[in-house]
N, C-alpha and C positions, 0 to 999 in steps of 0.2 A: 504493500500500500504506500503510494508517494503520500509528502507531507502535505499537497493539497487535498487528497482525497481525504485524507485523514482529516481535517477541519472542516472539509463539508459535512461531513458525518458530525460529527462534533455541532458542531452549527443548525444542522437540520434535529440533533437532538434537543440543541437550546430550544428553537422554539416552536415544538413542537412539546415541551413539559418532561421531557426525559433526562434531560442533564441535572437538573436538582428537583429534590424532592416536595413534593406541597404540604406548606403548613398548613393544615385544616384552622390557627387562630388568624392567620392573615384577612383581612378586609376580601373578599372576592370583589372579583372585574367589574360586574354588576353594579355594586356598590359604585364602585370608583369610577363606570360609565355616567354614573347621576349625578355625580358631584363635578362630571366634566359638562356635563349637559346646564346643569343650574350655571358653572360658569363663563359659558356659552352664553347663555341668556344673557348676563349680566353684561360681558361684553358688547353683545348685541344695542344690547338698550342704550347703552354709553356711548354707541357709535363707534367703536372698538375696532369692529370685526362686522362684516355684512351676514346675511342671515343667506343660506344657501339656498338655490332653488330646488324643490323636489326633495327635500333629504328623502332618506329612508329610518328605516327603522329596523335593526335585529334584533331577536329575542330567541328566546330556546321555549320549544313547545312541553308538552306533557311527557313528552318522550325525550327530552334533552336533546330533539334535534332542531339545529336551528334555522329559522325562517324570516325570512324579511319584507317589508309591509313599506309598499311605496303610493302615497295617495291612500286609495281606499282597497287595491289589490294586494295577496300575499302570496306566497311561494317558497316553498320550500330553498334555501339557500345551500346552491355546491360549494362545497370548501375540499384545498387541497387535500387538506389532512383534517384527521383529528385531532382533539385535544385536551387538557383536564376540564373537568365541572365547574372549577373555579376560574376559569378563564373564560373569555367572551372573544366573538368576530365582530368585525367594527368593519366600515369604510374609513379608509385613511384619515379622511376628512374628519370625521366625528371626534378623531382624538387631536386635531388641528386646529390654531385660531389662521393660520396661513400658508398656501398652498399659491405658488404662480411663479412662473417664468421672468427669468429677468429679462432686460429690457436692450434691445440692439443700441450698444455703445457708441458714442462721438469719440474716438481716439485721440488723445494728444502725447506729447514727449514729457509732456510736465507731470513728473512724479509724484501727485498728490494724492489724489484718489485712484487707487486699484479695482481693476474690475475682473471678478474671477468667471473664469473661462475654462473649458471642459479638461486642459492639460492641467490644471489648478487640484483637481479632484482625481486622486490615483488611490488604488487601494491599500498603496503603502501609508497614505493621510493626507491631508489637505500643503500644499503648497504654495504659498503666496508669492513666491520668487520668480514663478512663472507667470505671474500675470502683466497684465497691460495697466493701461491706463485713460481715465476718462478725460474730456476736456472742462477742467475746473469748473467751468461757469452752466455747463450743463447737469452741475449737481441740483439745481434747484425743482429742474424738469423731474426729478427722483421725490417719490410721495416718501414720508418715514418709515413705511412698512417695508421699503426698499431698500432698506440699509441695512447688512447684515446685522445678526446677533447671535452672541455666542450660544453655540450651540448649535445653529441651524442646522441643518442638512440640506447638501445640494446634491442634487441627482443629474447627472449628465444628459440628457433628453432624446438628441438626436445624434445621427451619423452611426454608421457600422464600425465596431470596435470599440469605440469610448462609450456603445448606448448602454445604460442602468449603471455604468460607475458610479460609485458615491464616495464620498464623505465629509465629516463633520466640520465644520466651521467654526476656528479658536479665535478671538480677539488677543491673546496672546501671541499665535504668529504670524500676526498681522502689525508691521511696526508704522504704520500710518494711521489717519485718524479714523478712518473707515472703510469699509467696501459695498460694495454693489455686487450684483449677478449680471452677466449677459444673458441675450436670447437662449444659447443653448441649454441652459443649466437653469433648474427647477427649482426654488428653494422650498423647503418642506418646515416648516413652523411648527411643531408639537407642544401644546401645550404643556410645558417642562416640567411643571411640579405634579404632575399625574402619570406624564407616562415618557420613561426615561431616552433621550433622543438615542441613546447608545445603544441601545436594546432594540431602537427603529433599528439602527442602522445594518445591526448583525443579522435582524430577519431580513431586509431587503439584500443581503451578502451572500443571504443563505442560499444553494443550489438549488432549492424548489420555485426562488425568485428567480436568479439568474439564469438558470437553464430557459426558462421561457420570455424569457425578456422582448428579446426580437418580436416573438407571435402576439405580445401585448401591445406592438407598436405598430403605426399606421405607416403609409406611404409605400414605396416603391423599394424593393430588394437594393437601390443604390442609395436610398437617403430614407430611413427610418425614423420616427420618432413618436416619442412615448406623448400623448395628449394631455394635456392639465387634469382634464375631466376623467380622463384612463388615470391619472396619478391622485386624483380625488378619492375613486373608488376603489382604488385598490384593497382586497381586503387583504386585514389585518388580524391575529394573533394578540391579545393580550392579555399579559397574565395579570395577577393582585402587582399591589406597586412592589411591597416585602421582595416579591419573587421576582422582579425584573432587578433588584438589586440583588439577589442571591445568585442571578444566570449571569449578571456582568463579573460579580467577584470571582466565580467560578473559573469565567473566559479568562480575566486577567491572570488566576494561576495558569489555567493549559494549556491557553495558545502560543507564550515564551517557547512551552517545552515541545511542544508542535516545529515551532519554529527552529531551535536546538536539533529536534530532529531530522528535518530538512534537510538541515546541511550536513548530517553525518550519513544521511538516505543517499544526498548528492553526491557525496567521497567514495559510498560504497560503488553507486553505480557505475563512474569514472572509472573506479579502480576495475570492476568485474569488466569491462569492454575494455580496458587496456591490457589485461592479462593475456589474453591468447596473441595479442601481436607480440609481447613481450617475452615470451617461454618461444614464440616462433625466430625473433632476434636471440635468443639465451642459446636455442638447439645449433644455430646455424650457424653464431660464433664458435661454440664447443665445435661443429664437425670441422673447419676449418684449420681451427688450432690442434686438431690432430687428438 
């Protein structure tokens, strides 16, 4: 098993409820979907955050399978996988105050405001080094909701090969006063004291994500892209809050050692393909030295 395989696996157990165990005292999803909902409202009414069109609604029936209620129709709800009791399926958006695409940049030389860009977003971490820059004065055209914030998540959008990259966005490696997104790049807003952006980002990492990525995205086999409204409704996995801190401290011990392994899985393999040319140079020096 190479060390990627090995962390999809890993990854599709996080969350899916198989990497740590459930505290039956944890708050459930449930719970913690209302308390996202009441602060929805609230947002709402402040002018905050706009109120969606059409939401929906999931819920688990008498049978603990879940269904979803849009307008006045329901329907039974396909999800990838299964998952624990104490966990609910969301549309993205439910557990979002902001979900949208940034915005096609005015370029200047003048290094003040950075605009991150699909090379910006690697699954090694987010990179500010690579980005560009906007033209000073067209920072005003930028509403405040456009201004990253720590934490965010940017999701790569469009084009083959860079589509559904992600990640998270630090104000820490960012030595400017701010940044923006471009058109290509999504930013994904989660409302952060409910449900942990880190935990977004390992399910959208996870190989039940990634593998289908492309087939979630619209357009033509040469220019791909994943739609606001496809990234609205994406569902979603969520556990109790307890438990999405229990799967990230988890991650943070095994993926080092994931990673550790890699590189000893890569010495080994080097080594086993260079062996038979090397016992073939070892024979044929021996025959010649008699």
């Amino acid at each position: 098993m190479t060390a990627q395989q090995l962390k999809n696996s890993i990854l599709q157990m996080a969350v899916q409820g198989k990497l740590v165990p459930q505290d039956p005292n944890d708050e459930p999803a449930s719970v913690l979907l209302e308390r996202i909902r009441a602060e929805k409202e609230r947002l709402i009414k402040e002018k905050k955050i706009k109120c969606e069109k059409n939401p929906s609604v999931i819920f688990k029936g008498a049978d603990n399978t879940p269904y979803e209620k849009i307008g006045d129709e329901v329907h039974p709800l396909d999800t990838p996988f299964d998952i624990p009791e104490s966990w609910e399926w969301v549309r993205l958006i439910d557990v979002c105050e902001y979900i949208q695409r940034g915005k096609s940049p005015k370029y200047s030389p003048i290094k003040k405001y950075p605009v991150v860009a699909q090379k910006c977003n690697q699954w090694s971490g987010f990179s500010i080094e690579k980005a560009q820059f906007i033209e000073p004065d067209s920072l005003s055209s930028y509403g405040p909701e456009r201004l990253l914030q720590d934490n965010d998540l940017m999701w790569n959008s469009t084009g083959l090969g860079t589509l559904g990259r992600m990640a998270i966005y630090k104000t820490a490696a960012n030595p400017y006063e701010l940044a923006v997104a471009d058109s290509h790049v999504t930013v994904i807003r989660p409302l952060k004291q409910f449900v942990l952006p880190e935990y977004l980002y390992y399910y959208f990492a996870n190989p039940s994500v990634q593998s289908v990525i492309e087939d979630q995205a619209d357009g033509t086999t040469k220019q791909k892209e994943l739609a606001t409204a496809t990234i609205k409704a994406y569902l979603t996995p969520i556990p109790p809050l307890n438990e999405q801190r229990r799967i990230l401290t988890k991650l943070s011990e095994v993926l080092p050692v994931v990673k550790s392994y890699g590189a000893v899985y890569g010495e080994t393999v080097a080594m086993q393909e260079a062996f038979p040319e090397a016992l073939k140079k070892s024979i044929l020096q021996e025959a010649v030295q008699g």
